[in-house]
LUMGULUM-878316 format. One record per residue (C-alpha): residue number from 1; residue in three letters; x, y, z. Coordinates in Angstrom, 2 decimals, decimal comma. Layout:
BEGIN
<pt NUM; "ALA"; <X; Y; Z>>
...
***
This chain:
BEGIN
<pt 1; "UNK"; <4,74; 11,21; -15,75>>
<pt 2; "UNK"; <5,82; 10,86; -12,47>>
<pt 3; "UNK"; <9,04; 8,64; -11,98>>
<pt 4; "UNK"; <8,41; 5,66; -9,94>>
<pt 5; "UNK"; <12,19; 4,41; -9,92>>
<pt 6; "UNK"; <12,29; 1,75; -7,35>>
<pt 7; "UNK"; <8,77; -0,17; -9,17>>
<pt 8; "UNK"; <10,36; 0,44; -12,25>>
<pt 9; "UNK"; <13,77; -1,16; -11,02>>
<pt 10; "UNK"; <12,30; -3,96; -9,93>>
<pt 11; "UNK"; <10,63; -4,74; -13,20>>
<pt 12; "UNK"; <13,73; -4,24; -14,88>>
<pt 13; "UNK"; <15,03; -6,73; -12,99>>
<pt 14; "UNK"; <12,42; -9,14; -13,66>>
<pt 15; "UNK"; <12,24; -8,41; -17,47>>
<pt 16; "UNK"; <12,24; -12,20; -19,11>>
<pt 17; "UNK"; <12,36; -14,12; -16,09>>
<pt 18; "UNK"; <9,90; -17,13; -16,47>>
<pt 19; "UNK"; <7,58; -15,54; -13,50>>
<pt 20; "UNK"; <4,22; -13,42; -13,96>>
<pt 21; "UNK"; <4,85; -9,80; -12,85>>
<pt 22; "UNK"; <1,59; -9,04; -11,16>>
<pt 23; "UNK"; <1,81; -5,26; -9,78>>
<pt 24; "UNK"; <-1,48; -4,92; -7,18>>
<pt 25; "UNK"; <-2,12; -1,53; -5,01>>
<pt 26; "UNK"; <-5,04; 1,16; -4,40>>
<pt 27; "UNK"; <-6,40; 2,50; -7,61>>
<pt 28; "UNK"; <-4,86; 5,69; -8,81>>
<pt 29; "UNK"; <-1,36; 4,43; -7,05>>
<pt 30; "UNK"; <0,19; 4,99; -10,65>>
<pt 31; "UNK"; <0,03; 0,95; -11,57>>
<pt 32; "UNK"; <-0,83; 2,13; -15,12>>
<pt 33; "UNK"; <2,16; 5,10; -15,33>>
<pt 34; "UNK"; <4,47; 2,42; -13,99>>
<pt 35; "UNK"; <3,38; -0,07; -17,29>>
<pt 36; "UNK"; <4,38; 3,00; -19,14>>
<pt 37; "UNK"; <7,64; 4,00; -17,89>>
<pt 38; "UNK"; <8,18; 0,21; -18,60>>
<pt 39; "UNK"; <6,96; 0,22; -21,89>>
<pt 40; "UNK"; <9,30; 3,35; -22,29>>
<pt 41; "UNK"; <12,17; 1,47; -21,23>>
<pt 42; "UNK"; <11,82; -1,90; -23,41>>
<pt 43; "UNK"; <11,63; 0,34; -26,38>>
<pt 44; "UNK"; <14,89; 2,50; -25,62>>
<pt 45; "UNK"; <16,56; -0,48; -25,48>>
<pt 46; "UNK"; <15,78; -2,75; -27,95>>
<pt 47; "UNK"; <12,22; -3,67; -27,90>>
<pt 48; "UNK"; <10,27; -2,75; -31,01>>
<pt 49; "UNK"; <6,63; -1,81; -30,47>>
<pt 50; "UNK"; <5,18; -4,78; -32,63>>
<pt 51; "UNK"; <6,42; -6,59; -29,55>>
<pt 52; "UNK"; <4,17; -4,62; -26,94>>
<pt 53; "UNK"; <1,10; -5,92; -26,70>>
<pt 54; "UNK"; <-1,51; -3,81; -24,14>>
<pt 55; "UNK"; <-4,64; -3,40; -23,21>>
<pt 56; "UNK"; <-6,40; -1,35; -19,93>>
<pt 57; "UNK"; <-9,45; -3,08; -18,88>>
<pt 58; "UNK"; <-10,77; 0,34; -17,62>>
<pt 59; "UNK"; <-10,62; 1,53; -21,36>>
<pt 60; "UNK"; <-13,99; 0,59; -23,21>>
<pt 61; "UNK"; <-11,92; 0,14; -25,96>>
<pt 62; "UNK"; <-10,38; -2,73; -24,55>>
<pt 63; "UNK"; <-13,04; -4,09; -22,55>>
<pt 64; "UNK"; <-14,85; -5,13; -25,52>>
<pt 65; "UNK"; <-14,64; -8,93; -25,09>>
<pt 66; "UNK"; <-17,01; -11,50; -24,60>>
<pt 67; "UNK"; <-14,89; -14,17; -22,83>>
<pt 68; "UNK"; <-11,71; -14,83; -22,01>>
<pt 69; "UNK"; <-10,87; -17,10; -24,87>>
<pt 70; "UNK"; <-11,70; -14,34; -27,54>>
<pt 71; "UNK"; <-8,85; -11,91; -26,15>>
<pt 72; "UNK"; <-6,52; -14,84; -25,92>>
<pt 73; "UNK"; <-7,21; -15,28; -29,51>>
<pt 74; "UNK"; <-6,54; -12,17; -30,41>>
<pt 75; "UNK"; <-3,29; -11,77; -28,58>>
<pt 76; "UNK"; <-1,81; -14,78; -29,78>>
<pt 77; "UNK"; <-2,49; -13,77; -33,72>>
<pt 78; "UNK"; <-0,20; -10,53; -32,59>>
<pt 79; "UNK"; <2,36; -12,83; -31,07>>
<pt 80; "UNK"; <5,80; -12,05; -32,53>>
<pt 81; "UNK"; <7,36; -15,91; -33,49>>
<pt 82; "UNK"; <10,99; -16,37; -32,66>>
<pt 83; "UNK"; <11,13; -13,29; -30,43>>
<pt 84; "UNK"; <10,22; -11,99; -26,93>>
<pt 85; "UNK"; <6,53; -10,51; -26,60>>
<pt 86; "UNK"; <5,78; -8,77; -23,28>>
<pt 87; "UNK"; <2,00; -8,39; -22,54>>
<pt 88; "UNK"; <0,48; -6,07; -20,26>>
<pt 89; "UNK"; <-2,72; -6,62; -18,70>>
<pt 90; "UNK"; <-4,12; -3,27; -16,89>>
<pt 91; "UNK"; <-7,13; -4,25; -14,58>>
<pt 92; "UNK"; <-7,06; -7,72; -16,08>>
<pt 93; "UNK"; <-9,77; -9,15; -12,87>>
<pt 94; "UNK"; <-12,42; -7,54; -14,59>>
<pt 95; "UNK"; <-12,78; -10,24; -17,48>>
<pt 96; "UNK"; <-14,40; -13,39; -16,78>>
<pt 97; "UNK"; <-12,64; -16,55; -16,42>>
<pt 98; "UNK"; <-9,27; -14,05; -16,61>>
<pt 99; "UNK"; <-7,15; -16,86; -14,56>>
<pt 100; "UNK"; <-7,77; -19,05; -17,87>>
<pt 101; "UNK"; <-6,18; -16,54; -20,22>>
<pt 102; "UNK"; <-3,10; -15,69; -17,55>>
<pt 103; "UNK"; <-2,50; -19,22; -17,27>>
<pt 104; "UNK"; <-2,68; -19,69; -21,44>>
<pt 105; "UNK"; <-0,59; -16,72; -21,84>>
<pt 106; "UNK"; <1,98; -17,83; -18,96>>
<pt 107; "UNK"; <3,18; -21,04; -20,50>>
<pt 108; "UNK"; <4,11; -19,98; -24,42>>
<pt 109; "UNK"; <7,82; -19,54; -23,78>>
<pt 110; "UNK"; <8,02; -16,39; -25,95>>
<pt 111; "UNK"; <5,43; -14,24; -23,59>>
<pt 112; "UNK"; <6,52; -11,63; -20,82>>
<pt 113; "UNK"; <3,77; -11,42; -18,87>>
<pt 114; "UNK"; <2,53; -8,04; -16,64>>
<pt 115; "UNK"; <-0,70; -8,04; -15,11>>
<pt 116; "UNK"; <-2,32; -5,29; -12,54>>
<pt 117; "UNK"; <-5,39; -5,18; -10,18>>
<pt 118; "UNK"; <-6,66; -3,17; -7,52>>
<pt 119; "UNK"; <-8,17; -5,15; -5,00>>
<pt 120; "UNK"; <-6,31; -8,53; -3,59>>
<pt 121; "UNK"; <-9,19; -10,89; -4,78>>
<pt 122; "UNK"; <-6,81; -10,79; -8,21>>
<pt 123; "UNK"; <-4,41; -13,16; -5,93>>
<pt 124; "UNK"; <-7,26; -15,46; -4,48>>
<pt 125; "UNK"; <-9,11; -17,89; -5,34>>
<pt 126; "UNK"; <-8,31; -19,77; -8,51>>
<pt 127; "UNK"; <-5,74; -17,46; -10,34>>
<pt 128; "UNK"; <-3,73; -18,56; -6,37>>
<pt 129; "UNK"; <-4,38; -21,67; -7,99>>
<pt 130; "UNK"; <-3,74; -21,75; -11,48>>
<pt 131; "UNK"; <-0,24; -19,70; -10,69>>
<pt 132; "UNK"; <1,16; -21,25; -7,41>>
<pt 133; "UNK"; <4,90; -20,19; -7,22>>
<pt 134; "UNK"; <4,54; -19,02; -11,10>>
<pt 135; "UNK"; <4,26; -14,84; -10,51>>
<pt 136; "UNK"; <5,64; -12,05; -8,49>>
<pt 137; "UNK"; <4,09; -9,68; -6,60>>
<pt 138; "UNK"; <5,07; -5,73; -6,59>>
<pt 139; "UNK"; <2,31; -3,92; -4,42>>
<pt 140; "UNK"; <2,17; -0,73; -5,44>>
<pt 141; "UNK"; <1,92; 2,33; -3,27>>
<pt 142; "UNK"; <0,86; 6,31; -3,31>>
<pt 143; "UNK"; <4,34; 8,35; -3,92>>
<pt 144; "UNK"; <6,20; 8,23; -0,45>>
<pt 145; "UNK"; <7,26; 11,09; 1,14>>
<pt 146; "UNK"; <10,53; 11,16; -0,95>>
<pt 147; "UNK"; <9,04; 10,64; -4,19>>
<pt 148; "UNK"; <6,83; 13,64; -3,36>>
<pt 149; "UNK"; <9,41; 15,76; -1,96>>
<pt 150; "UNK"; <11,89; 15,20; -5,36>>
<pt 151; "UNK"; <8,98; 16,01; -7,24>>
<pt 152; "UNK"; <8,23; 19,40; -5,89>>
<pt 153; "UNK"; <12,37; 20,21; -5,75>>
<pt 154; "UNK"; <11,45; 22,13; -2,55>>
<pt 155; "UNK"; <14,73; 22,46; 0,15>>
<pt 156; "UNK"; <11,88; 22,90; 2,76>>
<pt 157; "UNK"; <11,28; 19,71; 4,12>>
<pt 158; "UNK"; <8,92; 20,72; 7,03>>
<pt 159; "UNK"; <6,57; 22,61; 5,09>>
<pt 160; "UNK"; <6,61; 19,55; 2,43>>
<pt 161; "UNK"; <5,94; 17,66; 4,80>>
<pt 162; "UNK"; <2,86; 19,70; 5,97>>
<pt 163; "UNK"; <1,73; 19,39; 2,41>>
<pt 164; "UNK"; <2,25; 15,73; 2,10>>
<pt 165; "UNK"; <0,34; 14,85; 5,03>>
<pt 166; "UNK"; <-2,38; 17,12; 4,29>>
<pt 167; "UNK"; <-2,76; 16,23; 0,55>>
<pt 168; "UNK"; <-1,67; 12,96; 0,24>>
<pt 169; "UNK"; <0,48; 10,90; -2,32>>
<pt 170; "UNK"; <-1,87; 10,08; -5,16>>
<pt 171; "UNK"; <0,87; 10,90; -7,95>>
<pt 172; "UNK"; <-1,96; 13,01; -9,48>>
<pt 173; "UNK"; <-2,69; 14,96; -6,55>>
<pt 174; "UNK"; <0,39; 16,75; -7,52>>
<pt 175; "UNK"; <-1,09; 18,48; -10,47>>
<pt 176; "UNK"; <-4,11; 20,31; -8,77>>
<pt 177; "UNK"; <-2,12; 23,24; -7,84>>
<pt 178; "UNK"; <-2,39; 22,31; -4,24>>
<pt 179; "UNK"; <-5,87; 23,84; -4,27>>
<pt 180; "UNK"; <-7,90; 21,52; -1,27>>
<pt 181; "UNK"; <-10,93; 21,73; -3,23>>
<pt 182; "UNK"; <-9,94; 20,62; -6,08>>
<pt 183; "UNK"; <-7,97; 17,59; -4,16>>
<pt 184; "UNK"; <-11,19; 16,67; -1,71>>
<pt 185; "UNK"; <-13,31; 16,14; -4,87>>
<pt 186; "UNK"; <-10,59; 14,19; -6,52>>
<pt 187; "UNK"; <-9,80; 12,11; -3,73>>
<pt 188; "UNK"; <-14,02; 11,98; -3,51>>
<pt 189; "UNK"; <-13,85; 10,20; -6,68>>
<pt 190; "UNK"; <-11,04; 7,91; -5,87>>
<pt 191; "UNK"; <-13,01; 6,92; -2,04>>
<pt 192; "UNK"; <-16,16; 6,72; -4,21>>
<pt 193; "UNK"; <-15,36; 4,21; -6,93>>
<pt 194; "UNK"; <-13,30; 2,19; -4,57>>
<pt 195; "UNK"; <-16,46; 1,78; -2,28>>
<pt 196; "UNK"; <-18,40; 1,26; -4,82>>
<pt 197; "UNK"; <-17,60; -0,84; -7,32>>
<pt 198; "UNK"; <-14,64; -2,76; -5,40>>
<pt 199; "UNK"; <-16,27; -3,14; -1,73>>
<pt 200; "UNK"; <-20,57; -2,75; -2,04>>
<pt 201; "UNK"; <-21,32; -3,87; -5,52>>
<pt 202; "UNK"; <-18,68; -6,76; -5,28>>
<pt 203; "UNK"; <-19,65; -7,55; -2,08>>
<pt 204; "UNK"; <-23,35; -7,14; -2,08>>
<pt 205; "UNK"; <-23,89; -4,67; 1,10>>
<pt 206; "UNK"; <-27,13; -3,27; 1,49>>
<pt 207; "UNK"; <-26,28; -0,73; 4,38>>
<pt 208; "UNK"; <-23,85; 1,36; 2,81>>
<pt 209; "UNK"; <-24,20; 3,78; 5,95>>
<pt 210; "UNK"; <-22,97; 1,03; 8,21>>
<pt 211; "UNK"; <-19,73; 0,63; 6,12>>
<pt 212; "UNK"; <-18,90; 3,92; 5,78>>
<pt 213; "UNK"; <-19,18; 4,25; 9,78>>
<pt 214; "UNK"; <-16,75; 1,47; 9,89>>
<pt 215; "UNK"; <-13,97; 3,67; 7,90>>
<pt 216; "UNK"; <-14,56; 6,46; 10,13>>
<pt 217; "UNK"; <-13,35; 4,33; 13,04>>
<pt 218; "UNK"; <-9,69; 3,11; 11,79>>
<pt 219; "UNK"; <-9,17; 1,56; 15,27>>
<pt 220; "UNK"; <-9,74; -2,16; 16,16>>
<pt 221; "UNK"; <-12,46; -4,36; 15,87>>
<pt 222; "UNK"; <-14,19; -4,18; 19,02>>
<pt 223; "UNK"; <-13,71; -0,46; 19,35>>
<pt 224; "UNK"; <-15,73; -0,09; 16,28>>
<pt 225; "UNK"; <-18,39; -1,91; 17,30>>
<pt 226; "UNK"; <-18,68; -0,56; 20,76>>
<pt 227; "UNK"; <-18,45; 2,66; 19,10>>
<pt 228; "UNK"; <-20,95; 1,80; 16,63>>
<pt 229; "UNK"; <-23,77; 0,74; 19,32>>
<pt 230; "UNK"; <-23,19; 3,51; 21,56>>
<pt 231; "UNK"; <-23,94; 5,66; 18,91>>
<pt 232; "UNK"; <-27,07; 3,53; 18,16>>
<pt 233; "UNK"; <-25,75; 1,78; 14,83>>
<pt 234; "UNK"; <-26,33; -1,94; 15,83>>
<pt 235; "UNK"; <-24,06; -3,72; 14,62>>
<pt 236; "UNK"; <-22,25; -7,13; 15,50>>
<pt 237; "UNK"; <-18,55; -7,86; 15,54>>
<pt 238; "UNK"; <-18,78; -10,37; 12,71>>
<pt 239; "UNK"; <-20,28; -7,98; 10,49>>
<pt 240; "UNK"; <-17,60; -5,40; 11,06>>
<pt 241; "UNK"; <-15,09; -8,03; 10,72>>
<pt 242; "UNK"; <-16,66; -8,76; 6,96>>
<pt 243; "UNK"; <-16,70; -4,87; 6,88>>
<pt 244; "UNK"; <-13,01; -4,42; 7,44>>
<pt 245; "UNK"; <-11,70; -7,42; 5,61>>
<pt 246; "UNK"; <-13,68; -6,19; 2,05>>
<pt 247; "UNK"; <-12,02; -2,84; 2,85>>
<pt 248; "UNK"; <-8,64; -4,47; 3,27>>
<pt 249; "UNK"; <-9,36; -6,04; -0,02>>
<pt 250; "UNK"; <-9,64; -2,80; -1,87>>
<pt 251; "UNK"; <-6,01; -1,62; -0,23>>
<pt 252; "UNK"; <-7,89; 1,69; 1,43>>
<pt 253; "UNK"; <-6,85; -0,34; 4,78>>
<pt 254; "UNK"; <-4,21; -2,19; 6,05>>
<pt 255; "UNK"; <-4,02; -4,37; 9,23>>
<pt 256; "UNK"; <-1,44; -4,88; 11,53>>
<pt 257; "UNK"; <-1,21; -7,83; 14,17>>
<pt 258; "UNK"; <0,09; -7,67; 17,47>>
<pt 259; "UNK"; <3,16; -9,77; 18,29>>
<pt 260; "UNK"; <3,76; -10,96; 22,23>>
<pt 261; "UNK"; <7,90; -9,81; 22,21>>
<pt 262; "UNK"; <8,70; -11,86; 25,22>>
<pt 263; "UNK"; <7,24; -15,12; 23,96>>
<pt 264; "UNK"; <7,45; -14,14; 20,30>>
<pt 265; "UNK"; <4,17; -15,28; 19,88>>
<pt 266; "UNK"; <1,50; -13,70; 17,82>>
<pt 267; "UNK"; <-1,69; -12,84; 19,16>>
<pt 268; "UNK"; <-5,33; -12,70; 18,24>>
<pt 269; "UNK"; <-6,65; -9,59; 19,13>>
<pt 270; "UNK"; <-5,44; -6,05; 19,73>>
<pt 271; "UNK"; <-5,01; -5,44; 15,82>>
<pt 272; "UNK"; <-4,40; -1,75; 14,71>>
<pt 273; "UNK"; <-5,16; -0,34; 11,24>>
<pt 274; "UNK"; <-3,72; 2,45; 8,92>>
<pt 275; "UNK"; <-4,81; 4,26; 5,59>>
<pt 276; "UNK"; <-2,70; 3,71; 2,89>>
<pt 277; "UNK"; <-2,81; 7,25; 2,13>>
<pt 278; "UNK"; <-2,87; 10,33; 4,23>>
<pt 279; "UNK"; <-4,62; 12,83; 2,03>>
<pt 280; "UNK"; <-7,45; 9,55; 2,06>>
<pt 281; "UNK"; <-6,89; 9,97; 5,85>>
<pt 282; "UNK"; <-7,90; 13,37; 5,97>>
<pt 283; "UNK"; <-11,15; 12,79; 3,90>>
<pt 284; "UNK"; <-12,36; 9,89; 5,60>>
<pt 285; "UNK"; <-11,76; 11,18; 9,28>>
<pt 286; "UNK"; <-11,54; 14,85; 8,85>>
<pt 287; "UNK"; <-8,89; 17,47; 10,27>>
<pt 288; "UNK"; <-6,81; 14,95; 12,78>>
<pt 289; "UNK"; <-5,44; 17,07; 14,95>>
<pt 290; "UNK"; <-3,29; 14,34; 16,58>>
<pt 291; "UNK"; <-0,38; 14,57; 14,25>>
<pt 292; "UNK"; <1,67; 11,79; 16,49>>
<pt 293; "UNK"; <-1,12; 9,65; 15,12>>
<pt 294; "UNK"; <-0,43; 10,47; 11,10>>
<pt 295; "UNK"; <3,13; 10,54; 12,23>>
<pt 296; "UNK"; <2,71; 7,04; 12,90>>
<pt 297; "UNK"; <0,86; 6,40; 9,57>>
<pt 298; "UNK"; <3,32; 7,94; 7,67>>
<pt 299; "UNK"; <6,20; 5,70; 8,83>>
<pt 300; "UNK"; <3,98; 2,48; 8,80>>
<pt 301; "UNK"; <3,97; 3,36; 5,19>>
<pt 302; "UNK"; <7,60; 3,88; 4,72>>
<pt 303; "UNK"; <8,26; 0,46; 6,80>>
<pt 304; "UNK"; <5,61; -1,39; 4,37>>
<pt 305; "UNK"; <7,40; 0,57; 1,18>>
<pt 306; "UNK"; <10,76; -1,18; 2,14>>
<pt 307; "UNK"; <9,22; -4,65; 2,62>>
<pt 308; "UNK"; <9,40; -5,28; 6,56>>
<pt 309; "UNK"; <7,09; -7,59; 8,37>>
<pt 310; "UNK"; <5,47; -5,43; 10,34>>
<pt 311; "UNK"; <3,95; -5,85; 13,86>>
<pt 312; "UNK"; <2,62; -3,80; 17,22>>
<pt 313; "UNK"; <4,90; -5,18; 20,14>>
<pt 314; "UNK"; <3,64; -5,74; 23,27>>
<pt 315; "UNK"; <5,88; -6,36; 26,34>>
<pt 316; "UNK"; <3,90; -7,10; 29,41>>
<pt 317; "UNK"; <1,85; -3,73; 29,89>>
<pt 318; "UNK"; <3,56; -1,65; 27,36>>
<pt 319; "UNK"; <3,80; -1,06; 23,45>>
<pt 320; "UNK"; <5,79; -1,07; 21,23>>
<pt 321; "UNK"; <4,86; 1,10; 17,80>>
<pt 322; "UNK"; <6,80; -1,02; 15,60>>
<pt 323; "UNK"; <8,22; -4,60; 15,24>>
<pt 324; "UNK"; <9,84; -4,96; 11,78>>
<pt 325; "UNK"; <11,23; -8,34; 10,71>>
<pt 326; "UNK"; <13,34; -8,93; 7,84>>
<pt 327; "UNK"; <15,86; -11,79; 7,24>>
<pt 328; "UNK"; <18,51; -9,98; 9,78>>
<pt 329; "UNK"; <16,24; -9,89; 12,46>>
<pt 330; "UNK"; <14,19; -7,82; 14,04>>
<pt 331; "UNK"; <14,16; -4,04; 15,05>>
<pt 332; "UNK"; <11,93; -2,25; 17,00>>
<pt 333; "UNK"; <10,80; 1,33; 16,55>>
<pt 334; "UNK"; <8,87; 3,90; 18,70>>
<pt 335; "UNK"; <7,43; 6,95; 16,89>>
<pt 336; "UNK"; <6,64; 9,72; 18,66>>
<pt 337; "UNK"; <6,05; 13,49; 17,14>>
<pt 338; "UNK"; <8,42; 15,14; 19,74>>
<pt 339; "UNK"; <10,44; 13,92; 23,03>>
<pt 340; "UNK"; <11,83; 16,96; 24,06>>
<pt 341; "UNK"; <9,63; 17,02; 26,87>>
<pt 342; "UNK"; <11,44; 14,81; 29,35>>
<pt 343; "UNK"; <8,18; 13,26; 30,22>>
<pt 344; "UNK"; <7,42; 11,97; 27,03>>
<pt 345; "UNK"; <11,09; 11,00; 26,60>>
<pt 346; "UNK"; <10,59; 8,50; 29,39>>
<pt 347; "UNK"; <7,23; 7,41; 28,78>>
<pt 348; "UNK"; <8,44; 6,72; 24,83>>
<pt 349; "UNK"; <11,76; 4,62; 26,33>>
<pt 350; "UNK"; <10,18; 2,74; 28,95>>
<pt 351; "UNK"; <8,73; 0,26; 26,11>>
<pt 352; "UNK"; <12,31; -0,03; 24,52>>
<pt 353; "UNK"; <13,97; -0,44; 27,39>>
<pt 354; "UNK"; <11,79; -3,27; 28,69>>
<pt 355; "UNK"; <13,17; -5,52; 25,64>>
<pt 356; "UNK"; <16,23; -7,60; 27,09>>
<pt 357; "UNK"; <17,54; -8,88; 23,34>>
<pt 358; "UNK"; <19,96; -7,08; 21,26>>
<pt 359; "UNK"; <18,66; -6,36; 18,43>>
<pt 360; "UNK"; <18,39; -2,68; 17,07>>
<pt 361; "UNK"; <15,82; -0,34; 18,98>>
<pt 362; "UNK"; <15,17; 3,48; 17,21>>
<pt 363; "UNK"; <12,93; 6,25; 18,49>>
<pt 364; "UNK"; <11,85; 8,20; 15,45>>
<pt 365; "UNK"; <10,54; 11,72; 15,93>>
<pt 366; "UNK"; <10,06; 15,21; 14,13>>
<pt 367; "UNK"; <13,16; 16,83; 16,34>>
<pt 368; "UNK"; <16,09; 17,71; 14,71>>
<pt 369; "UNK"; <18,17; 17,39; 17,73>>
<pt 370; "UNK"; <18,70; 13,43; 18,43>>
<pt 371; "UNK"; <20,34; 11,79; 20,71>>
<pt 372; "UNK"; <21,56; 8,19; 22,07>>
<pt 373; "UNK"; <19,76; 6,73; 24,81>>
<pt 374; "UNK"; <21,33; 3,69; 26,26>>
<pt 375; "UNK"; <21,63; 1,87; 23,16>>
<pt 376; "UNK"; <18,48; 3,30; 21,60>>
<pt 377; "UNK"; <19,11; 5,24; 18,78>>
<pt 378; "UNK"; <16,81; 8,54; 18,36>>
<pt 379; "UNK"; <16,71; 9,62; 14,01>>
<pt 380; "UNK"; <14,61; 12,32; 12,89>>
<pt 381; "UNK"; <11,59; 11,06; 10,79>>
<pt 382; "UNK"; <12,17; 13,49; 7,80>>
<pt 383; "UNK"; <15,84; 11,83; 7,40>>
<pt 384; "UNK"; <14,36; 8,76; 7,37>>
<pt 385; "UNK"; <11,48; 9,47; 5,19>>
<pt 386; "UNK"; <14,17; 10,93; 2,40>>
<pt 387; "UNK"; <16,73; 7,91; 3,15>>
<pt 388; "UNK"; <19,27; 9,67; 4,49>>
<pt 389; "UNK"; <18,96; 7,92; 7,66>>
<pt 390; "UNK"; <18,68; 4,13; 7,63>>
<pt 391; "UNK"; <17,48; 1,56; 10,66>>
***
């Protein structure tokens, strides 16, 4: 198994607290290895395994109940009196009613609750009701860059990089030899299921052709549908709003708003999305040859991995890449694959420089020779990406 330390950390942390653990993220993230490198922990330290109680609701075996009160039953005749029992719930959104036996489970004081799913309707509805400020959320990632890089113990960063954004971070990914076949027609599989059974079947879409032109686009949503029309797909901007929000769902997608810096308002429109992996990237759209643009991708994921708010800036006429909000402010981050022409160098700054506040501004690139400009701090990507440089 792949090590998934700072997931597993946080569990740790967690372990007895009086709050559900519910771990969410794209299927094949490694939600179920990281319930197993936590299992593997509570019994090296203390736990016996008559006090594990787990089921994976993508295992037949498991998914054998009628209703939600029948598994409840069953769990609570395993239930370990006078001592802690932690309960894992793999996939848990596919029983019927499951909010009912979370909630049941939740309030017996000698239950440790873990639950997973892999779409965010898990967290709407009425489980958002029957658990209002009662659970946790980890959201669960592919393997970052680092994770990836550890794994392969290569002292070539560049060419793991390469790799990374050609293959992607599925943690299994990393067991197919690196042979693209092999990885297209796994990553097939993941794209497939995902579509399938968590957008159209869940979802009830009949034109199956339409959505999938929708993930091919990746920009926002009146680009899409311009793009669409021209190309003699009619379509309206309503439908590829549904479109994109049921892929959002499923975590293939993630939006990000547009913030007005100046006024630090937030705005309506202008939105810009990213894949939440790049090897996912490269099947959807094909051979990207603008490797500024995965550049970008790859440290939106990094920013989401470390829990910023994140935003596209706009000052007056110009962008910003990245506005990132935590509790000691903001920062703001241009990414750009190389500024070594002076041209670009300028064009990337002029954004940056347009900001009158002081907090922290960053130009992150792929050269290896950085530099200071005014105030605005250039870091090469890679450092970043392995945590050896920090913003």
């Amino acid at each position: 198994m792949i090590e998934r330390n700072e997931y597993l950390s946080f569990l740790i942390k967690l372990k007895d607290k009086k709050i559900i653990k519910v771990v969410t993220g794209i299927r094949r993230s490694g939600k179920s290895t990281l319930f197993s490198l936590y299992k593997n922990y509570l019994l090296k330290n203390g736990v016996s395994k008559t006090q594990i109680i787990s089921y994976n609701f993508e295992n037949p075996e498991d998914n054998r109940f009628e209703d939600w009160q029948s598994l409840y039953n069953e769990i609570n005749k395993s239930l370990k009196s006078k001592k802690m029992n932690y309960v894992f719930l793999d996939e848990i959104s596919t029983l019927k009613d499951f909010e009912k036996l979370v909630d049941g489970l939740f309030i017996k004081e000698n239950v440790d609750l873990y639950i997973t799913g892999s779409n965010s309707y898990m967290l709407s509805g009425e489980l958002a009701t029957y658990l209002t400020g009662r659970y946790m959320q980890i959201h669960m990632l592919p393997l970052s860059f680092k994770e990836y890089f550890n794994f392969n113990n290569s002292q070539n960063e560049l060419k793991e990089y390469q790799n990374y954004i050609e293959n992607g971070g599925f943690p299994y990914t990393l067991f197919l030899n690196q042979d693209p076949e092999l990885i297209r027609s796994y990553l097939d599989g993941i794209y497939n299921t995902i579509l399938m059974k968590d957008v159209v079947s869940r979802n009830n879409i009949k034109d199956v052709m339409i959505l999938e032109s929708v993930v091919g686009q990746m920009v926002s949503t009146n680009k899409i549908c311009n793009t669409l029309n021209s190309n003699g797909r009619k379509v309206s901007v309503n439908t590829v709003e549904n479109y994109l929000s049921y892929l959002l769902d499923s975590y293939i997608i993630y939006k990000v708003s547009r913030l007005n810096i100046k006024g630090k308002e937030y705005l309506k429109t202008g939105e810009k999305y990213y894949v939440s992996d790049l090897g996912l990237r490269k099947y959807l759209l094909g051979e990207v040859k603008d490797l500024g643009s995965i550049l970008e991708n790859v440290i939106f994921l990094e920013l989401k991995r470390q829990n910023y708010e994140i935003y596209i800036g706009k000052i007056d006429e110009q962008e910003v890449d990245f506005v990132v909000k935590k509790d000691d402010g903001l920062k703001y981050i241009q990414v750009s694959l190389s500024v070594r022409d002076q041209n670009t160098l300028e064009r990337e700054l002029t954004s940056l420089k347009a900001i009158k506040d002081n907090y922290p501004k960053y130009l992150i690139t792929l050269d290896y020779d950085t530099a200071n400009y005014d105030g605005i701090k250039q870091i090469n990507a890679l450092e970043f990406l392995l945590g050896k440089e920090k913003i």
